[in-house]
Each structure stands twice: as C-alpha cells, then as structure tokens.
C-alpha positions as a Markdown table, in Angstrom:
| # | Residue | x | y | z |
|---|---|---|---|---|
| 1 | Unk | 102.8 | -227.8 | 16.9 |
| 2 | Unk | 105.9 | -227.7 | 14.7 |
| 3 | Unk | 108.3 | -224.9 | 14.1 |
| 4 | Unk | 109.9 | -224.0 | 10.9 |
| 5 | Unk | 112.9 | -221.6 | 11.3 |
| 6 | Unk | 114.8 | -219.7 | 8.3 |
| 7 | Unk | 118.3 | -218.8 | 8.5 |
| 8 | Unk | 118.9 | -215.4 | 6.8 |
| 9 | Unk | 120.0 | -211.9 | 7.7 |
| 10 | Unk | 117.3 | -209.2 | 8.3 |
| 11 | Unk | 116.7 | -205.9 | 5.8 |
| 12 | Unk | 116.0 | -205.4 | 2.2 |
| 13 | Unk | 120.0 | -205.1 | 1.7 |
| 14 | Unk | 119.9 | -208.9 | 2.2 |
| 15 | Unk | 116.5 | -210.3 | 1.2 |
| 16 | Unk | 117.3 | -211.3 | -2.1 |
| 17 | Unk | 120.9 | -212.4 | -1.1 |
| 18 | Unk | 122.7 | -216.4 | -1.2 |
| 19 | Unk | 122.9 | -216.6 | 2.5 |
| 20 | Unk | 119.0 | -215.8 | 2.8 |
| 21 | Unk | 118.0 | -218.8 | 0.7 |
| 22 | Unk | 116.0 | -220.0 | 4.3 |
| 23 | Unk | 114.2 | -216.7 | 4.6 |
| 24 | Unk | 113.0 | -217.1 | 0.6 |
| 25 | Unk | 111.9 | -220.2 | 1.4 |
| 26 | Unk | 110.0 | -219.4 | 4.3 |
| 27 | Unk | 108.3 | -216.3 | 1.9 |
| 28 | Unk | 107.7 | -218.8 | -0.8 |
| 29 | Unk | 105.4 | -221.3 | 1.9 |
| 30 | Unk | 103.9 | -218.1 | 3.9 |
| 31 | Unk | 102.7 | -217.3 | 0.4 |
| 32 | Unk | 101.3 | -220.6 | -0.8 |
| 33 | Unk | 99.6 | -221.0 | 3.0 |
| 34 | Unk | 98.2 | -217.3 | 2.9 |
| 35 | Unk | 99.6 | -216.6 | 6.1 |
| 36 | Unk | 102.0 | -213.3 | 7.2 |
| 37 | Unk | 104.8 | -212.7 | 9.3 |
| 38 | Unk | 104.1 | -210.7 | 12.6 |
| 39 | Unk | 106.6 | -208.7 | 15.0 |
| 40 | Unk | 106.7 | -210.5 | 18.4 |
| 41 | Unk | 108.5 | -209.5 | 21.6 |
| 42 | Unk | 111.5 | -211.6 | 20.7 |
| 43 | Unk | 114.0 | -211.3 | 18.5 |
| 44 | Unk | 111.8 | -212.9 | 15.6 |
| 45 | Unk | 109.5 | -213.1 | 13.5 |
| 46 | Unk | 106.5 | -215.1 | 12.7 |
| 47 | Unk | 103.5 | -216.5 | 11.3 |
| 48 | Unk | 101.5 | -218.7 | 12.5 |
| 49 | Unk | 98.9 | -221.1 | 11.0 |
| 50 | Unk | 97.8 | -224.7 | 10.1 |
| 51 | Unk | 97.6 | -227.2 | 7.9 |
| 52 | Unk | 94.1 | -229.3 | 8.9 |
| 53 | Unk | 94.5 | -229.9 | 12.7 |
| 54 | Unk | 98.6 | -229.7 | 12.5 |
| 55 | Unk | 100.1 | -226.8 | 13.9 |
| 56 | Unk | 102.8 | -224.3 | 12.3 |
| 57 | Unk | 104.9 | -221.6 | 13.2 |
| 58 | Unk | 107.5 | -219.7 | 10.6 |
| 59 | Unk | 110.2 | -218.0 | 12.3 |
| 60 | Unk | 112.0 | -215.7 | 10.8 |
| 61 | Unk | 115.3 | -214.0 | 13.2 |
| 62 | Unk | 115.6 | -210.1 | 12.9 |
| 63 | Unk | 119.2 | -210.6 | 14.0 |
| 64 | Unk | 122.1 | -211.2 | 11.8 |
| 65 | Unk | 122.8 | -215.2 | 10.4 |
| 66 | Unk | 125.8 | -215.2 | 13.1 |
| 67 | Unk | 123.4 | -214.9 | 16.0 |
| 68 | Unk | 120.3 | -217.5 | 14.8 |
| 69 | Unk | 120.8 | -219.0 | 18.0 |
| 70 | Unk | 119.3 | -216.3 | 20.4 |
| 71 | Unk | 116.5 | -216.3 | 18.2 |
| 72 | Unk | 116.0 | -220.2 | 18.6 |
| 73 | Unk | 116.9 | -220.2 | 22.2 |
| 74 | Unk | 113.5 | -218.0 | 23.0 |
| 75 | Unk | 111.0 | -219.5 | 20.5 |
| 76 | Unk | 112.3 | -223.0 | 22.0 |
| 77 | Unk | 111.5 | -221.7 | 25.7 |
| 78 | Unk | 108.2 | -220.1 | 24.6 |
| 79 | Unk | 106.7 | -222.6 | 22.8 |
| 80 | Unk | 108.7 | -225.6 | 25.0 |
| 81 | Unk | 108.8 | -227.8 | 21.8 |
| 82 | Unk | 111.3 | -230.8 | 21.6 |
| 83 | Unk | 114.1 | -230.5 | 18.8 |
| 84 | Unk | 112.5 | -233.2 | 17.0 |
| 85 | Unk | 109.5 | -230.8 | 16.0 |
| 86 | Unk | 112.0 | -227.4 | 15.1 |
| 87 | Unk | 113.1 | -227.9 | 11.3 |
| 88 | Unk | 116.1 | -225.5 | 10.6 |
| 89 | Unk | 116.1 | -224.3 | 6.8 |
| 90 | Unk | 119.2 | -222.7 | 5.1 |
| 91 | Unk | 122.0 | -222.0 | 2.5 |
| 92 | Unk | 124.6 | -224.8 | 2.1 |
| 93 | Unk | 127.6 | -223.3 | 0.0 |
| 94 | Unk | 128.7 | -227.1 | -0.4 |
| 95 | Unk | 126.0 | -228.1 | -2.4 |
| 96 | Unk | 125.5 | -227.6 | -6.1 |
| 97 | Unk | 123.1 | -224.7 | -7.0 |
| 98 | Unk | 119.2 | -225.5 | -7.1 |
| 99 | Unk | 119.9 | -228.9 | -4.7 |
| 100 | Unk | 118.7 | -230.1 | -1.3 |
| 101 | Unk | 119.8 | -232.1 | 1.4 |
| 102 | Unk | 117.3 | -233.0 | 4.2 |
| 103 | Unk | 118.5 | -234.5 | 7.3 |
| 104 | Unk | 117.3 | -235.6 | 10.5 |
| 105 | Unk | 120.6 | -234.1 | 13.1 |
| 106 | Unk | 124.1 | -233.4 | 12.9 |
| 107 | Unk | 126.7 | -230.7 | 12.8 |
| 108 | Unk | 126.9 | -227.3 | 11.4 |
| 109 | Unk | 128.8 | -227.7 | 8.5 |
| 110 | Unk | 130.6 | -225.1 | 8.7 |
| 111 | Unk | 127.4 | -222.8 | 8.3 |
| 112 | Unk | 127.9 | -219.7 | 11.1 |
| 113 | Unk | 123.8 | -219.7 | 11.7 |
| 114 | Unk | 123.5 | -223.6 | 12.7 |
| 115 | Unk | 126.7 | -223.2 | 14.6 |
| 116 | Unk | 124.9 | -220.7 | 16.6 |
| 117 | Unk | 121.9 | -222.7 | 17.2 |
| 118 | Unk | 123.8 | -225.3 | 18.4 |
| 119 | Unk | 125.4 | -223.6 | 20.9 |
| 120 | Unk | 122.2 | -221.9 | 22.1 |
| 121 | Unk | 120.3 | -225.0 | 22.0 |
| 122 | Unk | 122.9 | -227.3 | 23.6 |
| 123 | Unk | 121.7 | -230.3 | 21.0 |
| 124 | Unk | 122.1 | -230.8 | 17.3 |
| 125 | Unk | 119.2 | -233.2 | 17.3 |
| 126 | Unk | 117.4 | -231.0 | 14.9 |
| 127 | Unk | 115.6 | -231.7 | 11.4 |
| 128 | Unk | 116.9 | -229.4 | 8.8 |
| 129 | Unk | 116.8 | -228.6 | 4.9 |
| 130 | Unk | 120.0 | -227.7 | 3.0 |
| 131 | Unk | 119.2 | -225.5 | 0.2 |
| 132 | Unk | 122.1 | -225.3 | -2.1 |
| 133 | Unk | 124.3 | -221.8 | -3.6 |
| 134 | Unk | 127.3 | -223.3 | -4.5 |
| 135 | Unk | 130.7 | -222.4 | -3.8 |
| 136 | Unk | 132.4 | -219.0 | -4.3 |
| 137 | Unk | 133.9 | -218.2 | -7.7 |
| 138 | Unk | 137.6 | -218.3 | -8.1 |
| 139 | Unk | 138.7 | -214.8 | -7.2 |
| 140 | Unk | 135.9 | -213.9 | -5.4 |
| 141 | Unk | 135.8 | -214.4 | -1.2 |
| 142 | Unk | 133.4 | -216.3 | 0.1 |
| 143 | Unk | 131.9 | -213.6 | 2.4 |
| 144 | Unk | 131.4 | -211.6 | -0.9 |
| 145 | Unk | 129.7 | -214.8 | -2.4 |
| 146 | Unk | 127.0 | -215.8 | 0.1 |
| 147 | Unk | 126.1 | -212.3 | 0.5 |
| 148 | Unk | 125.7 | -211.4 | -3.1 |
| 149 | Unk | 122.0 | -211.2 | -4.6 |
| 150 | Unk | 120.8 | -214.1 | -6.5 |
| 151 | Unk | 120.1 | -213.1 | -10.5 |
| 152 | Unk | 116.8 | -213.0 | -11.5 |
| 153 | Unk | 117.3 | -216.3 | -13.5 |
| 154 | Unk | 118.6 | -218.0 | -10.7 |
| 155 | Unk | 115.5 | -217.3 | -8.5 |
| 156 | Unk | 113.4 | -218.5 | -11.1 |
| 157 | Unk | 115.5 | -221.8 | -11.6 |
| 158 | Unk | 114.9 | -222.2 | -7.7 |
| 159 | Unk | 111.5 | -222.1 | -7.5 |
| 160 | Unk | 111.2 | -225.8 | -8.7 |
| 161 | Unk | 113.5 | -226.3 | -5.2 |
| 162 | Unk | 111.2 | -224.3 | -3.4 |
| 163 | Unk | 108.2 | -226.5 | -4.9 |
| 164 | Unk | 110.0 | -229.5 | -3.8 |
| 165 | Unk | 110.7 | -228.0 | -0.1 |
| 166 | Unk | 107.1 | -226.4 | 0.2 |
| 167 | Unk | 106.1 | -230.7 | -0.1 |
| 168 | Unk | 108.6 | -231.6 | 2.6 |
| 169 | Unk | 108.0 | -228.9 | 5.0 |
| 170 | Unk | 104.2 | -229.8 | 4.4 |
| 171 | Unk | 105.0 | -233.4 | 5.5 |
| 172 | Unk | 106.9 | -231.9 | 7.9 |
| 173 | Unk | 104.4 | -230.5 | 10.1 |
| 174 | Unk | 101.4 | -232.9 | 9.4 |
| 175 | Unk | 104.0 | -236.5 | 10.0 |
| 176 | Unk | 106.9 | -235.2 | 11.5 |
| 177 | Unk | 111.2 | -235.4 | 10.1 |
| 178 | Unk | 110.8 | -239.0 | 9.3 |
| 179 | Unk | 107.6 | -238.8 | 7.3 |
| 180 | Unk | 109.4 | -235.6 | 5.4 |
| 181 | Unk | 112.3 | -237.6 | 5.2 |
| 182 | Unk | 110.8 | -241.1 | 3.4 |
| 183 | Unk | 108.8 | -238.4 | 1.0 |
| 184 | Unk | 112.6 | -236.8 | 0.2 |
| 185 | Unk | 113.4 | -240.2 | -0.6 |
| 186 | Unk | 110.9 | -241.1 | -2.7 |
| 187 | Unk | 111.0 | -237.7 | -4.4 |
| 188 | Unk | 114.7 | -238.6 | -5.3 |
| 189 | Unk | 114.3 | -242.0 | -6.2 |
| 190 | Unk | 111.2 | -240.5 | -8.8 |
| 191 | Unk | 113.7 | -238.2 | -10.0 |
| 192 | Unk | 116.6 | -240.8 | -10.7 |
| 193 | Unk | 114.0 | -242.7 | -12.4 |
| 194 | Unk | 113.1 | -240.1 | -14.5 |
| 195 | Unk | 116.3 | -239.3 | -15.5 |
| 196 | Unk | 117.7 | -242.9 | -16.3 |
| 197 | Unk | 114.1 | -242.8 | -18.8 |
| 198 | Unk | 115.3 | -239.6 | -20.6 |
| 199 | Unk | 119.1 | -241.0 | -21.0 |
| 200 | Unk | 117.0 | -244.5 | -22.5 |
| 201 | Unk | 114.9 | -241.8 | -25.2 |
C-alpha cells in the first residue's frame, strides 16, 4: 500500500487558497478515481482505494500546514509503511506558477508543512511533488501571498499540472518513486521536445 499525503490548511476559508495547492490536488485524483474522503480517529482525513491490485490511501490533515507532521506521525504508525511508499504533495513558492518538481528525499525548503513532517518523522527520505505558486508580489507579504485564493483563471491554467501529477501519482502507487520519477522525466524530455519543434515552425 502507498500513501499520498496533501499539505494544506483545513476549512472552506482556505480550500481554494496558494498554500492548499496539495489538498486541490488530492480533490482533483479523489475525483478522477471516484473515491471520497472519510473522518478517521486521527487528525486526518482519507480515502482509500485502488488502482488494479495496488493499494492507496489520500490523506488529507485537518490541522493547520504548520502542524502536517502530527498528522504524518499517526498514519505512518497506523499503517507502519516505510518512507519510501508516503509521497508528500504541496505548494513550492520557489517555483514558477503551473510547474512541478518531483523528487525522491531532501529538505524542506523552507516550506513550514515539510519542516514539520520531518521533525515528526525523524527522516526526510520521502518522495514528494512540488507544485508551483510563485513568489509573493512586490509589496505584498508572503503570508498574505500563500494564503490568498487562486483566480478562477489560474485554477484552470493548473489543471494541465494536475493532469500531469494525477499520471505521476498513478505511477506512484502501481511502481513506486522511481517508476514516478523516470515517467517525470520522460514527460519533461517530451515536453522540451515539443517545444524546440514549435520554435523550428
């Protein structure tokens, strides 16, 4: 079984907010699987399902971005899964709007959520998926920023993201982070190829 866990903060104030680009996400696959998000005992919340004989789990944390890690700490002792099988998916403020970044470990980036479920999980051997916001506006602070709703042409512009991260996160659970990881390369090198054809036209 693999685990698939959004960073966002819970309540409609938020849903539709920069720094709950991981929860959309997670909507966005729940929907395409047909499968719904349940209240557990913990401080989480899920849905469970399956791709052929592979395994899922969508976690969603009810408590604030700051504290993903208490969150991770109790789905990781429930379902006693490895780190290698728990992909993290989130907001990165330091990549360009609509982009992704997959990667296979490493630090937190200066995101507050990973932070925390590093701490909690005393490893950052953990898959993850970078969804991109950009950076805050000259003027503007970045709390403001990451917490202010996305326009309605933005969250159409990211649905081709979410397309591309509903394949990896597929991969995901049937191959595991490398498999997602050679299909995010081979997605980007198709893309590069198609734009070096449309500079040629």
């Amino acid at each position: 079984m693999r685990v698939i866990f959004g960073i966002g903060n819970p309540g409609i104030k938020y849903a539709f907010s920069r720094h709950n680009a991981g929860f959309l996400l997670l909507d966005f696959f729940a929907q395409k699987r047909d499968v719904r998000f349940l209240e557990t005992t913990g401080d989480y919340l899920e849905a469970a399902g399956n791709i052929g004989t592979n395994d899922f789990i969508l976690i969603k944390p009810v408590s604030f971005v700051n504290n993903s890690g208490i969150a991770a700490k109790q789905v990781f002792d429930r379902y006693e899964i490895e780190p290698k099988d728990f992909l993290v998916v989130c907001d990165d403020i330091n990549l360009k709007n609509f982009s992704l970044r997959v990667r296979l470990s490493g630090g937190d980036g200066g995101h507050n959520g990973l932070s925390s479920i590093i701490y909690n999980l005393l490893t950052d051997q953990f898959p993850r998926i970078r969804i991109g916001i950009g950076s805050n506006p000259e003027g503007e602070s970045l709390s403001d920023y990451v917490l202010s709703n996305f326009s309605d042409d933005e969250l159409k512009k990211y649905l081709d993201t979410f397309q591309m991260c509903n394949l990896l996160i597929e991969e995901f659970i049937i191959g595991g982070s490398k498999k997602m990881l050679e299909i995010n390369s081979t997605l980007l090198s198709n893309k590069k190829t198609e734009g070096s054809k449309e500079e040629e036209v």
